[in-house]
N, C-alpha and C positions, 0 to 999 in steps of 0.2 A: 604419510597417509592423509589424504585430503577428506574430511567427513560432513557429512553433509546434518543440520539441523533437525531437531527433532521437536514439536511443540508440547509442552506439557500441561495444554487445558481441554478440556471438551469443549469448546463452545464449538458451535455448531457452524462449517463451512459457505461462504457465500455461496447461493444459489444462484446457475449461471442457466441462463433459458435462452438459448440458441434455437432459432427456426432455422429450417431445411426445405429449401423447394427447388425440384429437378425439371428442367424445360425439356421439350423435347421438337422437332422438325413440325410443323404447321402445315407442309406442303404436302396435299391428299396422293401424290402421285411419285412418292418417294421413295425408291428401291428399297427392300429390305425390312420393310416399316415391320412386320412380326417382331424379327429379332433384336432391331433398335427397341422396342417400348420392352421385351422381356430383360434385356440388359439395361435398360435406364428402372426398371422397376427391380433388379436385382442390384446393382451399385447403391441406389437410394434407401433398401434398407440396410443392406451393407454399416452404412456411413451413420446411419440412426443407431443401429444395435454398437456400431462404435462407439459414439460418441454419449451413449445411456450405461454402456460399461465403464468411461470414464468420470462418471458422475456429472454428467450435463443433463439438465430437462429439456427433453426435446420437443420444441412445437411444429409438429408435421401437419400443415394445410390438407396435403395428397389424400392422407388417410383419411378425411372424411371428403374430401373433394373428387375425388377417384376410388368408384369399386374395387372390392380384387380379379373382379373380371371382365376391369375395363380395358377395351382394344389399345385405348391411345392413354396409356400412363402418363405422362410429361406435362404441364403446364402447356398449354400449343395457343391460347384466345384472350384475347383482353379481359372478358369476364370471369375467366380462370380467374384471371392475377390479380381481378379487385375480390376477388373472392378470398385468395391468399393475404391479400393486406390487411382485410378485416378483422382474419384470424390470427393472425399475430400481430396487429396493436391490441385484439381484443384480451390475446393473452401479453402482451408486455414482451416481448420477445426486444434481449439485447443486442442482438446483432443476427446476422443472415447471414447463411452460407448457401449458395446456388449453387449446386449438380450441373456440370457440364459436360455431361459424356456423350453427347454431341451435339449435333450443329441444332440448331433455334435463330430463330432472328431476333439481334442484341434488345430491339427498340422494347419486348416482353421484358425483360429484364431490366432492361433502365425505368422501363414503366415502374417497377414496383418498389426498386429503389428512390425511386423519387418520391413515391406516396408515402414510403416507410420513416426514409432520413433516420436510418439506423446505421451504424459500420456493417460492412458487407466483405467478406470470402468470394472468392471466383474457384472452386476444387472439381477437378478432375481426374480419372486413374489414369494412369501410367498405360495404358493401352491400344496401342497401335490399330486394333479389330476397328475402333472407330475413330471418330473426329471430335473429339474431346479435345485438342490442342486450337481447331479452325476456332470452335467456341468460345473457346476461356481467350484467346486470342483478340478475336474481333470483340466479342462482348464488355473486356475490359479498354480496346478504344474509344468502344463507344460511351464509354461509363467516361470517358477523358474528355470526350469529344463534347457527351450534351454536359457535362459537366450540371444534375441540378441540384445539386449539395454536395455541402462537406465530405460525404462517403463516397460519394462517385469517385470524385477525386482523389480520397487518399484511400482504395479498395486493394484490396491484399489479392495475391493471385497464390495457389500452392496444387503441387501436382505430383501425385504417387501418395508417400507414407501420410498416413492422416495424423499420425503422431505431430506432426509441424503444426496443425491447425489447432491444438492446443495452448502456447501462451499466447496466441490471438485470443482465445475466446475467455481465454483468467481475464486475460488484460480490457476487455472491451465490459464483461460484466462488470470489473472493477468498479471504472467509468459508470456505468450508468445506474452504480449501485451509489457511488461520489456525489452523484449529480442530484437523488432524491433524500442524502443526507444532507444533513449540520452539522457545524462545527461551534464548538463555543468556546467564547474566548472570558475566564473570570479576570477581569479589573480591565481590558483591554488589550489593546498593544502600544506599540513605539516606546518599548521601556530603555531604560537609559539611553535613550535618544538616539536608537538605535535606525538609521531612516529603512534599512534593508529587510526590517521586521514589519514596518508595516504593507500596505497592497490598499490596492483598489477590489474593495469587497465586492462590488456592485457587476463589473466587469470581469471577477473569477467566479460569476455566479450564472454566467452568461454561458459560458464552457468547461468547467470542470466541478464545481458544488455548488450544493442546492441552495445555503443558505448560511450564514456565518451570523451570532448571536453575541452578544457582550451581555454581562452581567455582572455587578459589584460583586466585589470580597466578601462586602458586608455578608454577605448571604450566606456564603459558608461560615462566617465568623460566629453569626449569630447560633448557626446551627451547633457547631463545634464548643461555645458556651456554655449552651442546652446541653448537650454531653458532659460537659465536665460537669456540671449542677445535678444533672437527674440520672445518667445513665454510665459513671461511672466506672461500672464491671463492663462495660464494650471496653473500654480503655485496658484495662486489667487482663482482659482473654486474649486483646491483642499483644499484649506485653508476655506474657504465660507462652503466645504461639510464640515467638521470638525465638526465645527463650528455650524451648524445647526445641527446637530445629537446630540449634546452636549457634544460633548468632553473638556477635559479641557488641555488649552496652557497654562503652567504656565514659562514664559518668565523672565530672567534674563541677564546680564552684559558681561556673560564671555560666557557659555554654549551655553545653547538655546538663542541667540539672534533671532533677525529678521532674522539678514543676515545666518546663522547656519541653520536656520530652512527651510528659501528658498533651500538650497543648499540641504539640505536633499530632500524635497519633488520632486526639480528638477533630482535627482539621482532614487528616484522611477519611475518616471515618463520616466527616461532615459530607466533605464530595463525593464521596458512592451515596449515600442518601438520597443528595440533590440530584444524581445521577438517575438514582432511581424513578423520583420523580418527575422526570423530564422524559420518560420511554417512551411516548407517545411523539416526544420531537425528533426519533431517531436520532442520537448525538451519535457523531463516529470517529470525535476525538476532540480534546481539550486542549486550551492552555491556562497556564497559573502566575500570572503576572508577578506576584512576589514582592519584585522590589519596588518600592520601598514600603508597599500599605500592610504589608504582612512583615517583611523581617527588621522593617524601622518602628513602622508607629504599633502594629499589635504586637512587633515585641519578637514571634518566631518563624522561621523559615519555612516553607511547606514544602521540604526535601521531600516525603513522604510520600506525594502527590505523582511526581513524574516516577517514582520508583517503584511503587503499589498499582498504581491504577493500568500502566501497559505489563501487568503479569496475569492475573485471571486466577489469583488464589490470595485468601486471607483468611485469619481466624476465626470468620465466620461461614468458610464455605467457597464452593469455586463462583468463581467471579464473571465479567465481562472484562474482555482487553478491551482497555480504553485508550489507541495512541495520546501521551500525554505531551506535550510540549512547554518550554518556561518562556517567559519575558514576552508575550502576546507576537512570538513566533509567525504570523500567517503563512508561510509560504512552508515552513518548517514542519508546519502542525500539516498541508497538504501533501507534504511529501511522506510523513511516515503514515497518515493516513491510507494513501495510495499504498505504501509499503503490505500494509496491514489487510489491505483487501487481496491483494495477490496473493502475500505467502500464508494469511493464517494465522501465523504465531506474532509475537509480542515485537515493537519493533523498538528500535535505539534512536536516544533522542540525545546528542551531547554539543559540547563545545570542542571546539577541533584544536586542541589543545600544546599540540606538538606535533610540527609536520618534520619527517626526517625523510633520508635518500630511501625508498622505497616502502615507506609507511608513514602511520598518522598514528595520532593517541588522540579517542573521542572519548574525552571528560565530559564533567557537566559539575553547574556548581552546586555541588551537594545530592545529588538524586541522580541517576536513571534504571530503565525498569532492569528490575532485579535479575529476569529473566537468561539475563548475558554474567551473572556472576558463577553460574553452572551450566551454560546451554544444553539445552534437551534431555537434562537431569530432573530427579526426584525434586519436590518442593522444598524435602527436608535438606538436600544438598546445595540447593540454593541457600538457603535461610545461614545452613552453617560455614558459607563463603562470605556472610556480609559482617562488618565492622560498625558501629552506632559511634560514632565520637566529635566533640564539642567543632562546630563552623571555621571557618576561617571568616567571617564577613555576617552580616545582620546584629541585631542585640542578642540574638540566643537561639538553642537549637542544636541539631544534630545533624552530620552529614550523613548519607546513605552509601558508606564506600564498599571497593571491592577491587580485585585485578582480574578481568577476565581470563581464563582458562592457565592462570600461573599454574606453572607446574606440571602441563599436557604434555606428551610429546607430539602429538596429530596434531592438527589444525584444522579449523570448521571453515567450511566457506560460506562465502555471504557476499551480500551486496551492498553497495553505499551510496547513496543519492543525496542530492542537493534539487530543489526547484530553484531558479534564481531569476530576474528580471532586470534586463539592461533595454537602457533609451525606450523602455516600454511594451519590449516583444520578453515573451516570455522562455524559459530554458531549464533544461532539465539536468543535471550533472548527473552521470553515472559512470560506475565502473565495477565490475567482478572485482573479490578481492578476499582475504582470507583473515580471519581473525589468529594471530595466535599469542604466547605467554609473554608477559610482560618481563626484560629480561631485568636481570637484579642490578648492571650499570646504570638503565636509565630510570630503576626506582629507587634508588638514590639521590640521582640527581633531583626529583622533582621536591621541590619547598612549596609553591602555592596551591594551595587545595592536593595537600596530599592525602588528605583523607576522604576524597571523593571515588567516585568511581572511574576506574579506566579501562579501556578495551582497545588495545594496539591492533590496528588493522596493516596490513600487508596492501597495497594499491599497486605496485609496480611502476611507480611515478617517481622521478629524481627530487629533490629536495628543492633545487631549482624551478621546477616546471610545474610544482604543485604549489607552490607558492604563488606562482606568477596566475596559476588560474581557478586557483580559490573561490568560491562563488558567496564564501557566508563565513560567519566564524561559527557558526553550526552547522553538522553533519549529520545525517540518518543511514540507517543499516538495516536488512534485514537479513533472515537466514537464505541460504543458499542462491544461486546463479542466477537470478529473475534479471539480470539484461534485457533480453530477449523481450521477456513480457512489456519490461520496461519501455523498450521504443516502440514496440505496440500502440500502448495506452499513451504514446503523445502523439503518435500520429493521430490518431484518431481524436484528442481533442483539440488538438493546434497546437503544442507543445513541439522546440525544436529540441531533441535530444543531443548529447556531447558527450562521448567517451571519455573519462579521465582515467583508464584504468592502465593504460603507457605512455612513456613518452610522445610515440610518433601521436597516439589519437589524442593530446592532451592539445599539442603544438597545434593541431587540425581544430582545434575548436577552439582556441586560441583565436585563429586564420579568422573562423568564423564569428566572434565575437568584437575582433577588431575592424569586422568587415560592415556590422550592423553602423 
């Protein structure tokens, strides 16, 4: 049984503001013109009352640009259409979808695609009665032909079920929810000299986010101090929550002491603070540098950070998912961020830790979010799948482990993504795939960081061919089949997508990466 994910916080879903505008024949001497404007005005609310039961906001120009008993419904005159662009830049609208249920002449439609330079839909019904096919047809060469942006060019066409016109529209609000966030990054990046970790900030700010921040440790350090000095019983309620959920503290001499342990939980409790504080910057995802200014010189590891902050509950209340990322990740932190705007729920941030003939094991060292120690479980079922016990690596500390879904017999499906960048063009790894239990041969075998977290994913890739086109020694995941969405949201921002989720599409993007 294949089960699909379930998210266990309330935060409130991205807001996805789709406009709608239906063209119709311009020419006064056009057979039939009653029944074309009663069927373009019955398709167009159609596709609104759709897409408003799917939870889309819809910006409909028509409804105030056209009566209810106007002769000619359809968009048909230049002033129409700057009429229509007004109203949705005025309202923010993230993408367009144009009503083609018949014929119009394309140059209205490229027009206002042009003034928009939004991603743009070409949808028309499955209906023979008209020429909805001549429209969505001619309209999308011409949208090829003037080419005067990005979306002309890379414009989606879909015809019949509207269901399809849905992870278009997850995937383009995503984007341009990506694009007026932040990202921030605590101590920076290129940690252990990692060169795949860092990016060209300036130039991912140009097409996919809004703005990328760096900020010392110090900052959390000093906070997390102040805790330990004045405020104590935070540290004590989060230990208490633990504790009652059934987690296990397995405390020793050197690592996880008392004092190690406080300093960790008071360094979480430092970055939701500074989190807070910063809500006016829209932050839509972290990373936590670590090594070496936190688990060398101040001493503890800030396991707690990537494992707390992408779940959306702590002991003081339900939280914000915060994609967290380690080692000043960029490309890392955009990918489960992207992850995080599409599905919703909490996303996986690890080390690709063991690639085998038709699966991976995505570790991480010491932390990731908790939320995969129980997927689409109670808090308390999570809390009593996780282990507390002394590092392999830093001066001190605790790791945050667990084995995803040991013990299932279903399996959850999901998705796994990598952003990556060769000779400078940029690339998107993905593949459907299925998370299931870690089996008890190959938790044996592991000695390094066995007391971290791990979640063996299922890829359907040879051990051979996943090797060869490994994009990072980090991996991201999120809950269920978001493919689809997936190559959406890079067309649309310049992103080339790459299947790695078989051999055959592995070796193909292989083709294509040795071909840059």
């Amino acid at each position: 049984m294949l089960r699909p994910f379930l998210p266990t916080t309330r935060e409130g879903e991205m807001e996805q503001r789709i406009g709608i505008v239906s063209f119709t024949d311009p020419r006064a001497a056009a057979a039939h013109a009653e029944a074309r404007e009663e069927n373009i005005r019955r398709r167009h609310h159609e596709l609104a009352t759709f897409l408003a039961a799917n939870g889309v906001s819809v910006i409909d120009p028509l409804s105030s640009i056209k009566s209810k008993k106007a002769r000619i419904y359809g968009i048909a005159t230049n002033s129409e259409v700057e009429k229509c662009a007004r109203i949705l830049s005025t309202n923010r609208a993230s993408g367009l979808i144009v009503g083609c249920w018949h014929w119009t002449e394309p140059q209205l439609v490229c027009s206002l695609v042009r003034q928009l330079a939004i991603p743009v839909m070409l949808y028309t019904a499955d209906d023979p009665e008209w020429a909805g096919a001549v429209h969505i047809s001619a309209t999308g060469a011409a949208l090829w032909e003037m080419a005067p942006n990005h979306y002309a060019l890379h414009h989606e066409r879909t015809i019949g079920a509207m269901e399809q016109m849905l992870p278009w529209i997850k995937a383009v609000c995503a984007l341009d929810e990506m694009r007026s966030s932040t990202l921030l990054l605590w101590g920076g990046s290129y940690c252990l000299r990692m060169n795949h970790l860092r990016d060209d900030e300036e130039k991912l700010k140009t097409f996919i986010i809004g703005d990328i921040v760096e900020e010392s440790e110090y900052l959390l350090i000093r906070r997390a101090d102040n805790i330990l000095k004045k405020n104590n019983d935070r540290i004590v309620r989060f230990r208490k929550w633990l504790q009652k959920g059934g987690a296990k503290l397995v405390c020793d001499t050197v690592m996880l002491t008392e004092e190690s342990f406080q300093r960790q939980i008071a360094l979480y409790l430092a970055a939701r603070d500074r989190l807070n504080e910063l809500q006016r910057e829209n932050i839509a995802g972290v990373s936590i540098r670590c090594q070496p200014e936190l688990s060398e010189e101040w001493g503890v590891t800030a396991c707690l950070l990537p494992s707390f902050l992408p779940f959306g509950r702590d002991c003081e209340g339900i939280q914000n998912v915060v994609p967290t990322v380690c080692e000043g990740d960029i490309k890392g932190l955009l990918t489960v961020t992207m992850l995080h705007k599409i599905s919703g729920a909490p996303p996986l941030f690890g080390d690709l830790k063991y690639i085998g003939d038709g699966r991976i094991i995505i570790s991480n060292c010491g932390g990731s979010s908790v939320y995969y120690a129980a997927p689409g479980e109670s808090t308390a079922k999570v809390l009593s799948q996780l282990t507390f016990a002394g590092q392999c690596q830093g001066k001190s500390g605790g790791a945050v482990g667990y084995e995803g879904t040991t013990g299932r017999k279903d399996e959850l499906s999901a998705t796994f993504a990598r952003m990556m960048r060769a000779n400078g063009r940029y690339f998107m790894q993905v593949g459907e795939g299925r998370i299931v239990g870690l089996d008890k041969d190959l938790r044996d075998k592991v000695l390094w960081g066995d007391m971290w977290p791990h979640v063996v994913v299922e890829t359907g890739v040879s051990q051979r061919i996943f090797t060869r086109i490994a994009g990072s020694n980090h991996y991201c995941l999120a809950p269920g089949n978001l493919v689809e969405h997936i190559i959406h949201f890079c067309r649309q921002s310049g992103i080339t997508p790459l299947r790695i989720d078989s051999d055959e599409a592995s070796i193909n993007s292989l083709q294509v990466l040795y071909g840059i």
